[in-house]
N, C-alpha and C positions, 0 to 999 in steps of 0.2 A: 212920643209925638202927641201933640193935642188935636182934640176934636177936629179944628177948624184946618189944622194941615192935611188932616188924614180927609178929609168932605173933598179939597182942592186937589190933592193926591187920584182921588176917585174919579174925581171931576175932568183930571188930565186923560187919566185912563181911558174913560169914556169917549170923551174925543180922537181921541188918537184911533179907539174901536172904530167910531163914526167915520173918519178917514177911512180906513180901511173898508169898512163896508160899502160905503158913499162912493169913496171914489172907484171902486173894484165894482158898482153897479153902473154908477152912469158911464162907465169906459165903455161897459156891457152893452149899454144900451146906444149907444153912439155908436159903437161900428157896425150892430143891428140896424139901427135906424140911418146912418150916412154911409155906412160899408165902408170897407179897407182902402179904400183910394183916397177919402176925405183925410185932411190934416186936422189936428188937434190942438191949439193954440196953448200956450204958454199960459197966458192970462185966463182962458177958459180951466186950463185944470188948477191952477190957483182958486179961481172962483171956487171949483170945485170943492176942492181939499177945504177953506174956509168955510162954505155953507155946510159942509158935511163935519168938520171937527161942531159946530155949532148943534146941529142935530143931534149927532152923539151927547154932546152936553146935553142936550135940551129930553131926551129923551130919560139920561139920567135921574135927573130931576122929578122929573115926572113919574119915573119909580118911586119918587117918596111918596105918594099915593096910596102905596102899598103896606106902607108904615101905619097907617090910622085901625086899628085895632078895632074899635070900636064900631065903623060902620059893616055894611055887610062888602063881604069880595065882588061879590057880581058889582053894585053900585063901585067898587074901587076901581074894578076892570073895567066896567062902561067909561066911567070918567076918564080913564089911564088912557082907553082908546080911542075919545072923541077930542081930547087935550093934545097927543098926540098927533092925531089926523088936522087937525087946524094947522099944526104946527110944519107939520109932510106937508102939505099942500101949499102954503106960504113958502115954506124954504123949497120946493121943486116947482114951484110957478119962477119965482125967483131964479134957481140957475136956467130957465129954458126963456129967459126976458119975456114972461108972462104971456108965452104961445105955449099950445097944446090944449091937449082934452082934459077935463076936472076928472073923464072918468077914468081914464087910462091911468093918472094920477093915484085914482081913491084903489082901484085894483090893484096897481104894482105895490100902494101902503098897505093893502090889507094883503099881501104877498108876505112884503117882510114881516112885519107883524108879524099873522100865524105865525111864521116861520121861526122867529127868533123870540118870543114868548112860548111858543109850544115846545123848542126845546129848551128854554127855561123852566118851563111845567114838568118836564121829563125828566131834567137833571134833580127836580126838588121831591119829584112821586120815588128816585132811586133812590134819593137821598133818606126820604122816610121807610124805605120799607126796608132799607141796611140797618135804619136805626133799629125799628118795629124785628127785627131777627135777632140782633144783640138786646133786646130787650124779652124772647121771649126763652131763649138758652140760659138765660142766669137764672 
């Protein structure tokens, strides 16, 4: 397989995650915020599922950030999470037709975020120090 199918391969995957995240939060927060007696329209979880397979993409992406070797990580992370936050905030102004709070917004992104960077960060600290053990046994 070449570069460019395995990048578009990645790219599906990512989305399909964003689905799942995306729409498995704003459910969350829909029957939070309108309760169990509110209906859910057809067309709103479409919107859904599309602005969030988009996010997933979009945030993919935006891990390539983390590919530039050269600068320092902190500038890679600030960038990683003010690229993103532009991005959060356009695509959930967007599904709520541009009602709500910017800040309830920037909270629930800096939610996910930590959340699913920190255990990115954990899976990668477990992953070096399984290496850092086979490394100091031979």
């Amino acid at each position: 397989m070449n570069k460019t199918v395995k990048m578009l391969i990645g790219l599906l995957i990512s989305g399909l995650i964003g689905i799942g995240i995306g729409v498995t939060w704003n459910v969350c927060a829909w029957l939070y915020y309108a309760g169990m007696n509110s209906q859910l329209t057809v067309g709103l979880l479409l919107k859904w599922v599309v602005i969030s397979f988009g996010i997933g993409v979009f945030l993919s992406l935006a891990g390539l950030i983390f590919n530039w070797e050269k600068q320092p990580f902190r500038l890679r992370l600030i960038l990683n999470f003010f690229l993103c936050l532009a991005a959060w905030l356009l695509l959930a102004l967007m599904l709520n037709n541009y009602q709500g709070h910017w800040l309830s917004k920037i909270i629930s992104f800096v939610a996910m975020y930590g959340l699913a960077y920190g255990i990115y960060f954990w899976f990668q600290v477990q992953e070096v120090r399984k290496i850092n053990d086979k490394l100091k046994h031979k």
